[in-house]
N, C-alpha and C positions, 0 to 999 in steps of 0.2 A: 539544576534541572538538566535532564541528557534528553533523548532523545525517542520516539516511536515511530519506526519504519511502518507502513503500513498501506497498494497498491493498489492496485491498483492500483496502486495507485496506483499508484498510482493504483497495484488494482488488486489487487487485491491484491487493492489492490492493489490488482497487482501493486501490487502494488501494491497500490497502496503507499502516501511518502507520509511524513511528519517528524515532528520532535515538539517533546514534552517529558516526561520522566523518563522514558526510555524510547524505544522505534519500535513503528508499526507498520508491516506493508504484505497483506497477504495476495496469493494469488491460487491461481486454479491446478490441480494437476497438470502434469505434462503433457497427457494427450490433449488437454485443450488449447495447448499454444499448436499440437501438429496435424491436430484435425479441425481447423478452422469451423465456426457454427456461422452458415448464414441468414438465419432468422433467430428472434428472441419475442419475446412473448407479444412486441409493441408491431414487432413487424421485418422487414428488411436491415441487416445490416453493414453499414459502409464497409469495404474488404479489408480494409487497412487496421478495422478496429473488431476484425471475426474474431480473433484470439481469445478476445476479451471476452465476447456473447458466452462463451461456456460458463462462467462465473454469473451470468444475471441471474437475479432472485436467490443468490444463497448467500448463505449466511458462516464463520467461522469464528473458533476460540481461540485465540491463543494464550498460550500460558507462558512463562518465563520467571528472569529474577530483574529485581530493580536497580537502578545502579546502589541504592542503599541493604543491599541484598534481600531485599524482601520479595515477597513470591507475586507476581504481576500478572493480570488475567485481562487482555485481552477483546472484546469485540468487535468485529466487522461485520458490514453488507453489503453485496454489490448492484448495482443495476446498467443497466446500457438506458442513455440519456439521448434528448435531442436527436432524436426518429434513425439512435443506433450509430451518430457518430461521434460519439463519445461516452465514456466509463466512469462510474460513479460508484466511488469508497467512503464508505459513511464508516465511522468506529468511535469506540469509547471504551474507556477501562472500566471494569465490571463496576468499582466502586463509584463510579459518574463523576471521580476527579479533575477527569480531562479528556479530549476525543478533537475529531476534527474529521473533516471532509473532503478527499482528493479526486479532482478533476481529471483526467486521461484524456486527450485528441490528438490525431496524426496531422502533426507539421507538414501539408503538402510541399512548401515550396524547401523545410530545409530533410525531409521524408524520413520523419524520427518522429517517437512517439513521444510526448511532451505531457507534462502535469504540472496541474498547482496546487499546493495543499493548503489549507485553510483552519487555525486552531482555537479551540477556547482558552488556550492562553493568548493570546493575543498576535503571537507572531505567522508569518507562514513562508513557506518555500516554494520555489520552481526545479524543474530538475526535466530529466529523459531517463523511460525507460527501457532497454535491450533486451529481448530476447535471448535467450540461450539454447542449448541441447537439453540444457538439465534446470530450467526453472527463468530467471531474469538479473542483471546487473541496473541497479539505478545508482542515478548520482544526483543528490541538492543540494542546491544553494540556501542558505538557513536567511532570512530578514525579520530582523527586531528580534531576535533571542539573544538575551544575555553572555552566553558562553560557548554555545556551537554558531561554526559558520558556515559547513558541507557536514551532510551525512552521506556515506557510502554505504550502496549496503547490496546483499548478493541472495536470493531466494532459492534455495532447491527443491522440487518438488520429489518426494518422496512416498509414492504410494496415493494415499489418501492421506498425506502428511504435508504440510510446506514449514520447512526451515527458513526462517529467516536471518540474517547474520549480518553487525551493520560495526562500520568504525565512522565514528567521530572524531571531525577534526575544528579541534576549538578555533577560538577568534585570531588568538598567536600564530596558529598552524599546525599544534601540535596535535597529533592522531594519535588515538586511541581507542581500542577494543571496545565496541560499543555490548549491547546487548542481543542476545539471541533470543526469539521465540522461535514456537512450535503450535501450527494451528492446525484443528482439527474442524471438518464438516460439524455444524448443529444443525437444528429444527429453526425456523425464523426468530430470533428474539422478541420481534416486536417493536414498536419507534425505538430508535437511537436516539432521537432530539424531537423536538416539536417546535 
């Protein structure tokens, strides 16, 4: 079983973080990390977590291959939680084999943005996600998975495209080329989970 980046996580997100067949972590275009949003549909949001607000209420696909090369699809949502101080990545693979939940809030005392991902396989991760010029760099810590121990992974925002690009580094330590997607804006899918 490899990995799904996916951010939010952290968030879409950004993140967006995880791991399960492959990685899942989408996020917002560029201009939403450099034109910070201070309200979102619930209300005020904390400054530290505006980046995020541009991602509330949407929803994206992405597509890719699986580590058994087969063709991998993808879903995310985002919301801003907890009266906008913190970000919320809901996903699932199209086929409802696996999905999971990532958490987003800013670390005041150590002033880093921090997630925890949560999976229906049973394991989950912690990690931080960075800002960039060109999208976001995370890093997690994998607990209770089999074979990954950290996933790295680096999101470029592209347009109305986000790249995401992740290496897996197993339990020995050995790294390896994880999986890439490629997420696109949709219309709201509709519950993720119930």
């Amino acid at each position: 079983m490899k990995t799904y980046l996916g951010m939010i996580a952290a968030v879409g997100g950004f993140a967006l973080a995880g791991c399960g067949p492959a990685e899942q972590r989408a996020t917002a275009p560029a201009s939403a990390i450099s034109e910070p949003a201070s309200e979102f549909a619930s209300g005020p949001v904390y400054e530290p977590m505006a980046h995020f607000a541009a991602l509330a209420g949407k929803a994206w696909r992405g597509e890719g291959t699986a580590p058994d090369g087969k063709p991998i699809v993808d879903i995310a949502r985002y919301e801003m939680i907890l009266g906008g101080r913190a970000f919320q990545a809901t996903h699932r693979l199209e086929d409802g084999s696996y999905g999971g939940r990532t958490i987003i809030f800013f670390d005041e005392g150590a002033k880093k943005h921090i997630f925890h991902y949560f999976t229906t396989a049973g394991f989950h991760t912690t990690g931080e996600i960075t800002p960039t010029p060109t999208g976001f760099i995370s890093i997690e810590k994998v607990q209770g998975h089999a074979e990954i121990a950290e996933v790295r992974a680096e999101a470029f925002f592209e347009g109305d495209v986000i790249r995401i690009a992740s290496t897996h580094v197993a339990i020995d330590g050995a790294a390896s080329a994880g999986d890439e997607l490629v997420y696109r804006a949709i219309d709201d899918p509709g519950p993720l989970y119930r």
